[in-house]
C-alpha positions in Angstrom: 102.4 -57.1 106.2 103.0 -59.2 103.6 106.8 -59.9 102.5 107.7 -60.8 99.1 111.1 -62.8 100.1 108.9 -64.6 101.9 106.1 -65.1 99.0 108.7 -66.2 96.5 110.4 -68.2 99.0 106.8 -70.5 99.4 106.8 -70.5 95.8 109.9 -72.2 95.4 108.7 -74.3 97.7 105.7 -75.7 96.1 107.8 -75.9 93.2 110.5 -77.9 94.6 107.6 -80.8 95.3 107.0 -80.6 91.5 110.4 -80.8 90.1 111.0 -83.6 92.6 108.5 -85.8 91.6 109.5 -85.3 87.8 113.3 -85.6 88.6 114.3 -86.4 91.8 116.0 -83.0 92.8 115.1 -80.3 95.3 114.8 -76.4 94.3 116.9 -74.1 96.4 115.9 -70.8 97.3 119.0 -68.1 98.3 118.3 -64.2 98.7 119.8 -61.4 98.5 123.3 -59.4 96.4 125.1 -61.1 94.3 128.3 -60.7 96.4 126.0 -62.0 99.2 125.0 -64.8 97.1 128.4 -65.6 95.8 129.5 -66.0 99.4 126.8 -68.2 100.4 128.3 -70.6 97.6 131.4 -70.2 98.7 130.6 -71.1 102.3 128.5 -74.1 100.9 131.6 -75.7 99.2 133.7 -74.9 102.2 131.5 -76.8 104.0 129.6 -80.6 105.0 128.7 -82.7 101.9 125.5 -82.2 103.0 125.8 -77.9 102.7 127.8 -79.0 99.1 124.4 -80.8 97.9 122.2 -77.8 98.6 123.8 -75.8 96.4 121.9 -76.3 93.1 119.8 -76.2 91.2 118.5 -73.2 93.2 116.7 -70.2 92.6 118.0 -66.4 93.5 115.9 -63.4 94.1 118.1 -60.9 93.4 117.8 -57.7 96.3 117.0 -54.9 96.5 114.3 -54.5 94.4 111.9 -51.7 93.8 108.2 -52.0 95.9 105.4 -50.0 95.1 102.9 -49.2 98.3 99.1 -47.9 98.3 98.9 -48.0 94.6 95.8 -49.7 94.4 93.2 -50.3 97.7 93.6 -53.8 97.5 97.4 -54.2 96.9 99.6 -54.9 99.9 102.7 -54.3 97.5 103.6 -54.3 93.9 107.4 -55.9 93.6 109.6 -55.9 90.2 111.6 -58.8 90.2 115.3 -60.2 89.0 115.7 -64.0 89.7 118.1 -66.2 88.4 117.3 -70.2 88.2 120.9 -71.6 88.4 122.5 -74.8 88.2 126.5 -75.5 88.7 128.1 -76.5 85.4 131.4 -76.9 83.7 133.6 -74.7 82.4 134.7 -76.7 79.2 131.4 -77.0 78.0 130.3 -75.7 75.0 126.8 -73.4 74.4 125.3 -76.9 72.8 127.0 -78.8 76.1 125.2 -76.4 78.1 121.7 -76.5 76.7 121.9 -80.3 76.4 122.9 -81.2 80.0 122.0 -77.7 81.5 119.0 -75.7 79.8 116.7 -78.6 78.8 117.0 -81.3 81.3 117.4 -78.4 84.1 117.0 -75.2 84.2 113.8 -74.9 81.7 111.3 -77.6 83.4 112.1 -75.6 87.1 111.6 -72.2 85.0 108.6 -73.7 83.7 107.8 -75.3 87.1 108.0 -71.7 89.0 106.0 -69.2 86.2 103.0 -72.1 86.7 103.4 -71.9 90.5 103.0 -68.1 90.4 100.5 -68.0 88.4 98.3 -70.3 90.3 98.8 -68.5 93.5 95.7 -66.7 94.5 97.4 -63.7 96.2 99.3 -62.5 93.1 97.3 -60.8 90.3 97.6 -61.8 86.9 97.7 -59.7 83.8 94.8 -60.6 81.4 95.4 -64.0 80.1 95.9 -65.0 83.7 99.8 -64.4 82.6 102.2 -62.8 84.3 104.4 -61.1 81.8 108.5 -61.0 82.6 111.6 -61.2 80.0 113.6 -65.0 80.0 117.2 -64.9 79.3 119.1 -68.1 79.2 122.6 -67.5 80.4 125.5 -69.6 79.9 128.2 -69.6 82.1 127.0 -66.7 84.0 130.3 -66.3 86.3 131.7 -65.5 83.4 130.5 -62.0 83.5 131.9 -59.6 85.2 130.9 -57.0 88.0 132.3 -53.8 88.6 133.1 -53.5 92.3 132.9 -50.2 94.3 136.6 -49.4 93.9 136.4 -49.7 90.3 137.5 -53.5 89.7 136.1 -56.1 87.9 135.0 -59.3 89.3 132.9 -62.5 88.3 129.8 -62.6 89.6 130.2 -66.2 91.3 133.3 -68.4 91.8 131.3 -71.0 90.8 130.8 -72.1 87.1 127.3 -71.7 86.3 124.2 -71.5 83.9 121.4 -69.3 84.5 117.8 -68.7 83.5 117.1 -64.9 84.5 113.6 -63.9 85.0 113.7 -60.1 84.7 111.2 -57.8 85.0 108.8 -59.8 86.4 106.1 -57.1 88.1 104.8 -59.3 90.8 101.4 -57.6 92.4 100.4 -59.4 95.2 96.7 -58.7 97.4 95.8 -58.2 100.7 94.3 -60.4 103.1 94.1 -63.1 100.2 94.2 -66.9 101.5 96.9 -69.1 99.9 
């Protein structure tokens, strides 16, 4: 059976080799909650300088997320998708701050970066256009908002200060016995 953390997580991959030969930085991948996510952070900073450098840029596939099985004969699974391509940032900055040091130089070329790497994959199936259609939000100083807990408080999403691109909706189809 094919597992889509594990599909996205190659995917990062190969786009980590691009971005690095543009820029010079490595792609993380993190799945999972965003409490789980937040804690892996947290634990990073808590921990080696080494554990501190592989926090960002990264990219997060946000679980759980809906599967659809046996829909078509040659479909192992048809996933929809939230990710977030985040990078730490300051607090202090303003939204121009943000997309000048953040967005542009950052966040955008790995968005850019991943979407290509998807869509040259030969086990996911492309809408026509050979596109895969999703919805792109930039979000500035994502810790800012908030996230109602089970007992009714509110909480910011990370401890951390940072900007994200969200990739929602991203309907990820992915074949059967296809060869990378």
């Amino acid at each position: 059976m094919i597992n889509v953390v594990d599909v996205i997580c190659e995917i990062v991959g190969k786009t980590s080799a691009v971005v690095e030969k543009s820029t010079g930085k490595k792609v993380f991948y993190q799945y999972g909650n965003i409490i789980e996510l937040d804690g892996i952070l947290q634990s990073y900073s808590n921990s080696t300088k080494e554990f501190r450098e592989q926090k960002y840029p990264a990219i997060f596939l946000l679980t759980d997320f809906r599967e659809r099985r046996n829909s078509h004969p040659d479909y192992e699974t048809e996933a929809f998708l939230q990710l977030l391509i985040v990078e730490g940032s300051m607090k202090e900055y303003s939204t121009a701050d943000r997309y000048g040091k953040v967005f542009k130089p950052v966040l955008h070329p790995i968005y850019e970066a991943f979407i290509k790497q998807l869509e040259k994959d030969s086990r996911i199936v492309k809408q026509k256009y050979g596109v895969l259609p999703h919805d792109f939000i930039n979000r500035s100083l994502i810790s800012g908002f908030e996230l109602r807990t089970q007992s009714g408080k509110t909480k910011n999403l990370f401890s951390d200060y940072i900007d994200a691109v969200e990739i929602n909706n991203l309907n990820l189809i992915i074949l059967k016995n296809c060869m990378i």
